[in-house]
C-alpha positions as CSV (number, residue, x, y, z in Angstrom):
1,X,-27.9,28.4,-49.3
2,X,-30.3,25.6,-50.3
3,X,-30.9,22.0,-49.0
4,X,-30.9,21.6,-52.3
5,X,-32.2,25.0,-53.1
6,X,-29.3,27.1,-51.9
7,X,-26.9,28.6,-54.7
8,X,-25.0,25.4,-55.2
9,X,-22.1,26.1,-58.3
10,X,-21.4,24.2,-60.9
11,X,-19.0,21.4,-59.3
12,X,-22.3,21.7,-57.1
13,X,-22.3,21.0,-53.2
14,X,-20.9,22.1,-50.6
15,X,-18.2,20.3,-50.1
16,X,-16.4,21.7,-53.0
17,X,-13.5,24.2,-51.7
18,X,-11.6,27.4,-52.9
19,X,-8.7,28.9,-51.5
20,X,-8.3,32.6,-51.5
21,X,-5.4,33.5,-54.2
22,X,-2.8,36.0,-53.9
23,X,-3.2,39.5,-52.3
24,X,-1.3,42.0,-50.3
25,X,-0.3,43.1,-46.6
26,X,1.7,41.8,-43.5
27,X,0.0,38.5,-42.0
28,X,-1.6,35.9,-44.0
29,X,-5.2,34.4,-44.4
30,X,-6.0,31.0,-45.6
31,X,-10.0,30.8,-46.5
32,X,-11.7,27.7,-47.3
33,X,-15.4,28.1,-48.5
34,X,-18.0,25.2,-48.7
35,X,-21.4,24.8,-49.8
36,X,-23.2,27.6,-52.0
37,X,-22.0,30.1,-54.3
38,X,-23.5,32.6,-51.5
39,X,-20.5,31.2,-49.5
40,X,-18.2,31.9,-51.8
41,X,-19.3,35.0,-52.5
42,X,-19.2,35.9,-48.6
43,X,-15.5,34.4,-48.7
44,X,-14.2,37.6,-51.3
45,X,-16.1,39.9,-48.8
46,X,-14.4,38.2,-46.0
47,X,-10.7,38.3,-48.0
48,X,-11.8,42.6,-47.9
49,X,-12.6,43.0,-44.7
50,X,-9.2,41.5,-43.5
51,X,-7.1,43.1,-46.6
52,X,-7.9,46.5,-44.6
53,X,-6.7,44.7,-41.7
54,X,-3.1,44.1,-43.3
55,X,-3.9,40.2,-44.3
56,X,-2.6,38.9,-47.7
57,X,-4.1,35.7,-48.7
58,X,-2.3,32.3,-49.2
59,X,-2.7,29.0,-50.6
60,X,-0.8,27.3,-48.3
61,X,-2.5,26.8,-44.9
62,X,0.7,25.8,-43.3
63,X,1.5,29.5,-44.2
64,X,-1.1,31.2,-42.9
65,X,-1.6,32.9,-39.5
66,X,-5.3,32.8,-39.7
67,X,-6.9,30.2,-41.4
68,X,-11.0,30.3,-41.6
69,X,-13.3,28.1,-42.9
70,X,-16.8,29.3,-44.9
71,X,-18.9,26.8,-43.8
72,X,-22.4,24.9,-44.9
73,X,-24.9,23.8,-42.9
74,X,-26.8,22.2,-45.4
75,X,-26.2,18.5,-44.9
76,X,-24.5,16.3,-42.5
77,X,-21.9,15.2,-44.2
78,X,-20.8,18.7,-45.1
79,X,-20.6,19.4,-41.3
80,X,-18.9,16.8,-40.9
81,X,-16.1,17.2,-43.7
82,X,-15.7,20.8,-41.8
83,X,-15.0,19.3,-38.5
84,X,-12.3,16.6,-40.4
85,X,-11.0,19.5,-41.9
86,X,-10.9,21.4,-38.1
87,X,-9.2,18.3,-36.5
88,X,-7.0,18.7,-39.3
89,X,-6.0,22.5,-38.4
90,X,-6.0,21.6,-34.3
91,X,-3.3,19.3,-35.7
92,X,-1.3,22.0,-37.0
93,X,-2.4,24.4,-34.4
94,X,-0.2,22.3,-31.6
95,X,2.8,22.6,-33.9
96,X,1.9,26.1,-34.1
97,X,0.5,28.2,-30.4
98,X,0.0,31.1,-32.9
99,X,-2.3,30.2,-35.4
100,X,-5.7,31.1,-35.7
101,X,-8.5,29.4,-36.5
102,X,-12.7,30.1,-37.2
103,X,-15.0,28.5,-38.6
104,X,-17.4,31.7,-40.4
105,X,-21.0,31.1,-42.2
106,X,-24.2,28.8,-41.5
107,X,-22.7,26.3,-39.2
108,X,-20.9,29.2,-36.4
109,X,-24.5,30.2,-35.2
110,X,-25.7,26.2,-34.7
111,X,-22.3,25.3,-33.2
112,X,-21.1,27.7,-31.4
113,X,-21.1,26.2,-28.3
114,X,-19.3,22.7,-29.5
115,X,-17.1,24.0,-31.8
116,X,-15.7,26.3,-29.1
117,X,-15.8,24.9,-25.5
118,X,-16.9,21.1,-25.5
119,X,-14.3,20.1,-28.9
120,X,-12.4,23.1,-28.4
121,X,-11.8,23.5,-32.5
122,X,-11.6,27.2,-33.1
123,X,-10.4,30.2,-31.5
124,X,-13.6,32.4,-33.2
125,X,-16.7,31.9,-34.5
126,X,-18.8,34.6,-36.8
127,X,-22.3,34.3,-38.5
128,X,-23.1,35.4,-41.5
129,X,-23.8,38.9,-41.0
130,X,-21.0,40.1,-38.5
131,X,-17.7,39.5,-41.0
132,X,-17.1,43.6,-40.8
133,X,-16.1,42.6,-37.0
134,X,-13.8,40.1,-38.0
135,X,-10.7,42.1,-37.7
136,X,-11.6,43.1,-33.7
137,X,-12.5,39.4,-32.9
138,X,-9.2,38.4,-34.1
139,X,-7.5,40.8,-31.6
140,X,-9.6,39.6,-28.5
141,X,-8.4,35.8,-29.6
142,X,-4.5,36.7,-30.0
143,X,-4.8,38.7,-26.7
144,X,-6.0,35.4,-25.5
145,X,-9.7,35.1,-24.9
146,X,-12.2,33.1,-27.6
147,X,-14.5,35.4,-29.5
148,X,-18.1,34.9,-30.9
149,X,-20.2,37.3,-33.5
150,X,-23.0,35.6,-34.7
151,X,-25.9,38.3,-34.3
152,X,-27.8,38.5,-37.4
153,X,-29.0,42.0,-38.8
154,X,-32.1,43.3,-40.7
155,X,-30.0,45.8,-42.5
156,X,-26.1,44.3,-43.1
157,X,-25.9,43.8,-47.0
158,X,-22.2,45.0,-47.2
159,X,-23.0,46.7,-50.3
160,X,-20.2,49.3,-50.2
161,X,-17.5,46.9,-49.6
162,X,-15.6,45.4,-52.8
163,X,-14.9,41.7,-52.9
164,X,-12.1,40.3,-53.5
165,X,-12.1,38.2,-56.6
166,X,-10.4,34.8,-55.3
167,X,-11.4,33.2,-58.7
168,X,-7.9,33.5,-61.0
169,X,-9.6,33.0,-64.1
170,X,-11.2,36.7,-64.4
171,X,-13.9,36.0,-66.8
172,X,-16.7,35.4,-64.2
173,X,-17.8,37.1,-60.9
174,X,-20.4,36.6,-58.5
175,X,-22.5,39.4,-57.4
176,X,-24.8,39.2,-54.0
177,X,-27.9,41.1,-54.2
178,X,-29.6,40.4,-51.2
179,X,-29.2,38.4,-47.8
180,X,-31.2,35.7,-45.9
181,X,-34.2,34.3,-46.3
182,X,-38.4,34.9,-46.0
183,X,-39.1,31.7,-46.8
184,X,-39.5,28.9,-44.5
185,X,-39.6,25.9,-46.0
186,X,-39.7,23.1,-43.3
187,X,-36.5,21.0,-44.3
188,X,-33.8,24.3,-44.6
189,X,-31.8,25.9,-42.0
190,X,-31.3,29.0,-43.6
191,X,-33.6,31.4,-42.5
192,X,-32.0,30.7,-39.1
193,X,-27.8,30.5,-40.1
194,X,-28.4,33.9,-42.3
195,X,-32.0,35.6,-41.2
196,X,-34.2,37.7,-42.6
197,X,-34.7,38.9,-46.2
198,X,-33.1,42.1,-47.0
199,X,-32.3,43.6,-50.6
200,X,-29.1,45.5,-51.6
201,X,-29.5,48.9,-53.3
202,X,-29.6,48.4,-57.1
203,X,-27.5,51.1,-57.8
204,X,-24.8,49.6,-56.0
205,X,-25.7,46.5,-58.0
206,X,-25.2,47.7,-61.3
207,X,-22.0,50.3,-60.3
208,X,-20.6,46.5,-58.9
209,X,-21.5,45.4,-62.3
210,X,-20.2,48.3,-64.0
211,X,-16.9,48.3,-62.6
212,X,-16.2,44.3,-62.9
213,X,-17.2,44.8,-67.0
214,X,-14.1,47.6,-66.9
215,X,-11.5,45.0,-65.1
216,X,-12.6,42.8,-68.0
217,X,-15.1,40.6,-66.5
218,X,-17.9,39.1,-69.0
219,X,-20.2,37.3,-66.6
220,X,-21.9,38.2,-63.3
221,X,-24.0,36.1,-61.6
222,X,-26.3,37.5,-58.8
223,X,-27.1,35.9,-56.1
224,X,-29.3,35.6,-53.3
225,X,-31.4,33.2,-51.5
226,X,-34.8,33.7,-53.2
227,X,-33.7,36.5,-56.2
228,X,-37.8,36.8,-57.8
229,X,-38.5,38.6,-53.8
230,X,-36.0,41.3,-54.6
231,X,-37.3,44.8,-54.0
232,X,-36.1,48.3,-53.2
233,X,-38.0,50.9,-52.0
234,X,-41.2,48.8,-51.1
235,X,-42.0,46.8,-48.4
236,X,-43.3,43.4,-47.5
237,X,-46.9,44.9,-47.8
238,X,-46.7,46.8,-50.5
239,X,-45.7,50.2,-49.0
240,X,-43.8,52.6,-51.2
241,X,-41.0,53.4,-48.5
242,X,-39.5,56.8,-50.3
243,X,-41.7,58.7,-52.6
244,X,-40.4,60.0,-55.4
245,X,-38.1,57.4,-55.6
246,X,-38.8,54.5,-58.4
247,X,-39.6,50.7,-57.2
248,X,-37.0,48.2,-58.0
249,X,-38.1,44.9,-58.0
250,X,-36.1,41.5,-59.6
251,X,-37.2,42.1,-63.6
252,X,-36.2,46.1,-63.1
253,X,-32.8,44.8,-61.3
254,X,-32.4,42.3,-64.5
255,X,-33.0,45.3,-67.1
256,X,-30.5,47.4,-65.3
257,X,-27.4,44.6,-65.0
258,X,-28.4,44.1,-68.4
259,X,-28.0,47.5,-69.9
260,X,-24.9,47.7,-68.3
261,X,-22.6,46.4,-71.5
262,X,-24.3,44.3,-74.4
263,X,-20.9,42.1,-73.8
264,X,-21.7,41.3,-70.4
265,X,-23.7,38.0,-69.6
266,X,-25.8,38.1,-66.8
267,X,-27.0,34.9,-64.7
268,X,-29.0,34.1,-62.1
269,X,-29.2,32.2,-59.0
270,X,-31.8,30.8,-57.1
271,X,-35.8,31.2,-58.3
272,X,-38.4,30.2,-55.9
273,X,-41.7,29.0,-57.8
274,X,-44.1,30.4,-56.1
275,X,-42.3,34.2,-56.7
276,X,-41.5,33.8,-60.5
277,X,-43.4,36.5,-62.3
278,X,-43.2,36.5,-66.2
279,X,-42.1,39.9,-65.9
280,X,-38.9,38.3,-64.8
281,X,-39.4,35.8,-67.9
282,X,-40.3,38.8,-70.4
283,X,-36.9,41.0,-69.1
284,X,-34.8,37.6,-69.6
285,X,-36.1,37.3,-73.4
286,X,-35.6,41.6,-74.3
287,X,-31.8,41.2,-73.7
288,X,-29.5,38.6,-75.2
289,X,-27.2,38.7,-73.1
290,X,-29.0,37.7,-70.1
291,X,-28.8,33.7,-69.9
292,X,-31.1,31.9,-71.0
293,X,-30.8,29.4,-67.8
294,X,-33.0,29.0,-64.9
295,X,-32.6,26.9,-62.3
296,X,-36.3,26.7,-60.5
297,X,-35.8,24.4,-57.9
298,X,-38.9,21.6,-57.5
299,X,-37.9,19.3,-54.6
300,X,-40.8,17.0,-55.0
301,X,-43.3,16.2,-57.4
302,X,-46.3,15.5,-55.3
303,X,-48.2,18.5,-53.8
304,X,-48.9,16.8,-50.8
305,X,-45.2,16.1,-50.1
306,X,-44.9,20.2,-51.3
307,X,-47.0,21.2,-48.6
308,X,-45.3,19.1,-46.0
309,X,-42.3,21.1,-47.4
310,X,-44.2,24.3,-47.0
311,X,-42.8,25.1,-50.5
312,X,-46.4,27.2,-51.3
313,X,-47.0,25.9,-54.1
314,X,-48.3,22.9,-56.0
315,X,-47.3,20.5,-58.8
316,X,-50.3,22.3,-60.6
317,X,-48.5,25.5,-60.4
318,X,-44.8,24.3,-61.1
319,X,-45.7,23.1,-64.5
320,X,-47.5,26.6,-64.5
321,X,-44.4,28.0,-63.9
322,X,-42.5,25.7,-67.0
323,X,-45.3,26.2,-68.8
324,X,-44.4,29.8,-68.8
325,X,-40.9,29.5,-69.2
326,X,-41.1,27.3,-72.8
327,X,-43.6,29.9,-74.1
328,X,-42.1,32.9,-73.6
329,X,-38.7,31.7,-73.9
330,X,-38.6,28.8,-76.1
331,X,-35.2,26.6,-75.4
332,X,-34.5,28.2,-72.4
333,X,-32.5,25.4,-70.3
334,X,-34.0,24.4,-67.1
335,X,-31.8,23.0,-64.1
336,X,-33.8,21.5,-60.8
337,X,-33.2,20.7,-57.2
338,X,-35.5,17.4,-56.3
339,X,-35.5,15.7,-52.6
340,X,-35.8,11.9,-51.8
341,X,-37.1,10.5,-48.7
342,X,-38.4,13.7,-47.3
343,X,-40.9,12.8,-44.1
344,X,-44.2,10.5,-44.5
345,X,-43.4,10.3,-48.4
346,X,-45.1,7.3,-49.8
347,X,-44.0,5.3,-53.2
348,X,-46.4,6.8,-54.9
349,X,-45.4,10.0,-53.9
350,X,-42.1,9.5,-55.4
351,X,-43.3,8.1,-58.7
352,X,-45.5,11.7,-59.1
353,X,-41.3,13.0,-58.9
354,X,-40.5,11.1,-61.2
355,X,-44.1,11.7,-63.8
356,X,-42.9,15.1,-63.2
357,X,-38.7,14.7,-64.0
358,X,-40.2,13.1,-67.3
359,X,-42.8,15.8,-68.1
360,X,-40.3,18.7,-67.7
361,X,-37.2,16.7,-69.4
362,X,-34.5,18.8,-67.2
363,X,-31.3,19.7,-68.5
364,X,-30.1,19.3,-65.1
365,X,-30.6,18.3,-61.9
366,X,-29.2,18.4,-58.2
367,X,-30.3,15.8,-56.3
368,X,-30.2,14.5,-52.9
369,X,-31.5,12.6,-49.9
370,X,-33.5,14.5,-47.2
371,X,-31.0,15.0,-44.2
372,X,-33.4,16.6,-41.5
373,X,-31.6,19.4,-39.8
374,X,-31.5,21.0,-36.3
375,X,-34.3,23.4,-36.0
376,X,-36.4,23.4,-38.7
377,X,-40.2,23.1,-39.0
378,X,-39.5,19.1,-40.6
379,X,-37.3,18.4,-37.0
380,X,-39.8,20.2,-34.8
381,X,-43.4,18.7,-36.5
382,X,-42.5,15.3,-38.9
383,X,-41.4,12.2,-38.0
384,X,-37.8,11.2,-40.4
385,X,-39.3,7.8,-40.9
386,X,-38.2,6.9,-44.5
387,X,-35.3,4.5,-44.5
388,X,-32.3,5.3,-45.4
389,X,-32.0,2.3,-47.5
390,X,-35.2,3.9,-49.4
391,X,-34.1,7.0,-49.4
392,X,-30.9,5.7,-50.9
393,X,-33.3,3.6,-53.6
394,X,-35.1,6.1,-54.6
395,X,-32.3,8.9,-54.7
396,X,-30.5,5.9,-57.2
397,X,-33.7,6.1,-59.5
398,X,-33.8,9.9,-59.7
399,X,-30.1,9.9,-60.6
400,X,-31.0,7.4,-63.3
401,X,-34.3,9.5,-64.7
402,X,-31.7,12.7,-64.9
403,X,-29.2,10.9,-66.4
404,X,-31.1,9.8,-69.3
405,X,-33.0,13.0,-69.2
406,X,-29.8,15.5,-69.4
407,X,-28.4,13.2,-71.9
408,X,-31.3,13.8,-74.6
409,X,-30.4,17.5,-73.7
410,X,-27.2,17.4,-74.5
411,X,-27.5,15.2,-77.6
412,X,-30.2,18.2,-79.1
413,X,-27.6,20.6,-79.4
414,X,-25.3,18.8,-81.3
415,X,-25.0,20.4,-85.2
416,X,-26.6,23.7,-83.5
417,X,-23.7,26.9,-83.6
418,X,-23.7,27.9,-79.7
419,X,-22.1,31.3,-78.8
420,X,-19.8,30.6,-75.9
421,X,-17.8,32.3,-73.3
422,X,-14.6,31.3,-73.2
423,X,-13.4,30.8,-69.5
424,X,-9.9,28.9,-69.1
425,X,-8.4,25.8,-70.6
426,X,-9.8,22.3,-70.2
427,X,-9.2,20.1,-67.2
428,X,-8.0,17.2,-69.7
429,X,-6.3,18.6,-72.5
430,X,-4.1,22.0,-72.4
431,X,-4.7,22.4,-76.0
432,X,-8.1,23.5,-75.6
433,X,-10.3,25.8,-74.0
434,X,-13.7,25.5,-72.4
435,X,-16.4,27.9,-72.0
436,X,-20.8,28.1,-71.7
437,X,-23.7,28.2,-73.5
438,X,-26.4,30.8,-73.0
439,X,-28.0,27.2,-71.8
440,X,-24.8,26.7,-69.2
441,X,-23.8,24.1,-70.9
442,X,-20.0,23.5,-71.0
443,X,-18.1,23.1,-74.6
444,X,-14.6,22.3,-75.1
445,X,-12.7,23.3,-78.1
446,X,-9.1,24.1,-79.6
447,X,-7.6,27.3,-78.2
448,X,-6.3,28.7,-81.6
449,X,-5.4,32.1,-81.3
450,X,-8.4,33.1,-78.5
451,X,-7.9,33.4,-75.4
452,X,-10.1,33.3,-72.2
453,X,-12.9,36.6,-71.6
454,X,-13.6,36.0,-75.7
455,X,-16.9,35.0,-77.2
456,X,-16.4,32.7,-80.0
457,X,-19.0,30.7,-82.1
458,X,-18.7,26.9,-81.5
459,X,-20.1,24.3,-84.1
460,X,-20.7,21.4,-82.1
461,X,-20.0,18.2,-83.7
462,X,-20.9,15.5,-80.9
463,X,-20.9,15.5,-77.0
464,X,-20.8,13.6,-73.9
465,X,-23.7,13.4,-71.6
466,X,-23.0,16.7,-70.1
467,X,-20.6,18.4,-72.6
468,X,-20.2,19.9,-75.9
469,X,-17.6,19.5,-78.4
470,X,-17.1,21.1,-81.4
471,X,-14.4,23.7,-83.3
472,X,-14.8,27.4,-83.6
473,X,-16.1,28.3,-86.5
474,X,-17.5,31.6,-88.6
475,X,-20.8,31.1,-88.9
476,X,-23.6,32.7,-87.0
477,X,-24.7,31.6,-84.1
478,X,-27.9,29.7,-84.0
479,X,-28.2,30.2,-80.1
């Protein structure tokens, strides 16, 4: 969802993958998702759809009689990985007539036309907004034609359907509250791949909510493109749309995720600057169990550069925006999303990035070089002339700011009691856990006699550059 901007987790870009987990039914579905955690989200609503349709999912894609892959549009080289990963399945597809393959998500509407006729990779390909016709697109390919869905819709929010958690851990859940994308900032894709902006009925948000707190889920994160435009029951112009029927907008939604159990943390994902009310700041600091995270992506530093971006807004108001942020919520952890090399940017358009990585001292950063995209306003008006070997340069020297930036971060929390969520054991020791910070911040400790869903108090006693350590302990927690 974001050149930079678009719901990227925590292992962060696209090309991370996740396989659908167990389920049951007849025939079997292999998923791969890349990109955004909108994409991963649109794979459990996928895994749904095609449980109705007698599907059980698999991790084995040599099992599978369907195999589709969630794809991201974002950058070239996660296009490319895709189509690696397509040869990959053509491959098995000789040794097997039967199998069927799609690709679903931001690259099917783009691509259509190569993935299916001129490289002849897939058997299907379905936009974002047409995975309810899945199930009938698979029949027309097994009764031997190729089949295409990639209209997009001003309504589809598939609000009544229930995902299907692919995540095995059970402690955390995503939550989609809205689809596409208003915005049209000159270097993205996605208000093409997914369309217009569309909210989902907050009600359905919070009974979503509700009923993931009762299957013993502690964390949601809600998603969408831009979350600060949410609204229900207004429109773009103000217009009440149902009288008698109250407003929702994003710090209402907030209150009423919030409410539903003190035990369940909420997150965000993605702010746009230019829509970040302090209502939303003031909702985040009445309830302690929303996080006190945001990630308010920045791209550039330079307000020239921002308006080649058509970000709509300027550095001015950015550190506006942080400004806010510190004083109503002091500590409050701030991640970024910063782009080198975008079109006609000058040295000294660069340094004002970096003026600016050092003024707001991020706790974290996702950072890449600009990749101009098919499309957009950048293709169609600006001129790609950075080089790549600047691009590359620069890109190094942002790394480098971050790096010593996130660092001083991480080193403030240590001897501070952080309240943490414990989600699974630890990659490198099966002795002990890890879980977050209100901050996201990861801490590893020993497993004792917890477990993962518990919140436990963690006394840090030194880190690495991005993670806590420390031992559970008794005492209050400071954060």
């Amino acid at each position: 969802m974001r050149e930079g901007e678009h719901l990227m987790d925590e292992t962060r870009q696209g090309e991370a993958t996740v396989v659908a987990g167990p389920g049951a039914g007849g025939r079997k579905l292999y998923l791969e998702s890349y990109g955004c955690q909108m994409n991963f989200s649109d794979s459990e609503i996928v895994a749904s759809i095609l449980a109705d349709a007698g599907y059980q999912t698999t991790r084995d894609a040599d099992d599978a009689d369907l195999v589709l892959l969630n794809t991201c549009a974002i950058r070239d080289n996660a296009e490319q990985r895709v189509r690696n990963r397509l040869v990959h399945f053509k491959t098995n597809k000789q040794k097997n007539p039967s199998l069927v393959v799609g690709v679903l998500g931001c690259m099917a509407e783009r691509l259509r036309d190569q993935l299916l006729e001129e490289e002849q990779l897939v058997d299907l390909v379905v936009g974002p907004d047409a995975y309810r016709d899945l199930p009938n697109l698979v029949d027309q390919v097994e009764g031997g034609q190729k089949a295409v869905n990639v209209l997009l819709s001003r309504e589809e929010t598939y609000a009544e359907i229930s995902p299907v958690r692919l995540d095995s851990s059970g402690v955390t859940a995503f939550i989609s509250i809205m689809r596409g994308c208003d915005n049209m900032c000159s270097f993205c894709v996605v208000p093409f791949t997914r369309g217009r902006e569309r909210s989902r009925d907050p009600h359905s948000i919070v009974q979503e909510a509700r009923t993931l707190f009762d299957q013993g889920y502690r964390e949601v994160t809600l998603l969408g493109q831009n979350v600060d435009s949410y609204k229900w029951n207004i429109d773009n112009k103000g217009v009440v749309k149902e009288e008698g029927q109250p407003v929702v907008r994003f710090a209402e939604l907030l209150d009423m995720v919030a409410q539903v159990n003190p035990d369940l943390r909420v997150r965000f994902s993605t702010s746009h600057p230019k829509d970040m009310t302090d209502d939303v700041l003031h909702a985040m600091a009445r309830h302690e169990n929303i996080c006190k995270y945001i990630h308010l992506p920045v791209q550039s530093g330079h307000s020239e550069v921002l308006k080649r971006m058509n970000r709509g807004y300027t550095r001015e108001w950015y550190l506006e925006r942080i400004a806010a942020i510190r004083r109503i919520m002091p500590g409050c952890a701030i991640s970024t999303d910063i782009i080198t090399g975008f079109c006609g940017e000058t040295q000294e358009e660069h340094e004002a990035t970096l003026s600016l990585m050092d003024e707001v001292g991020y706790d974290m950063a996702f950072m890449f070089k600009y990749s101009e995209r098919p499309k957009t306003l950048a293709e169609r008006k600006f001129e790609d002339d950075v080089p790549e070997e600047v691009k590359g340069s620069r890109l190094q020297e942002v790394i480098a700011r971050q790096m010593i930036h996130g660092k001083a971060r991480t080193e403030a929390l240590v001897g501070q009691v952080h309240r943490v969520l414990i989600e699974g054991t630890s990659k490198k020791r099966d002795d002990q856990f890890f879980g977050r910070t209100t901050h996201n911040t990861v801490a590893v400790f020993l497993k004792g006699d917890h477990k993962p869903g518990e919140y436990v108090n963690v006394h840090v006693t030194s880190c690495t550059a991005v993670t806590l350590l420390g031992e559970v302990t008794n005492q209050p927690a400071d954060t």
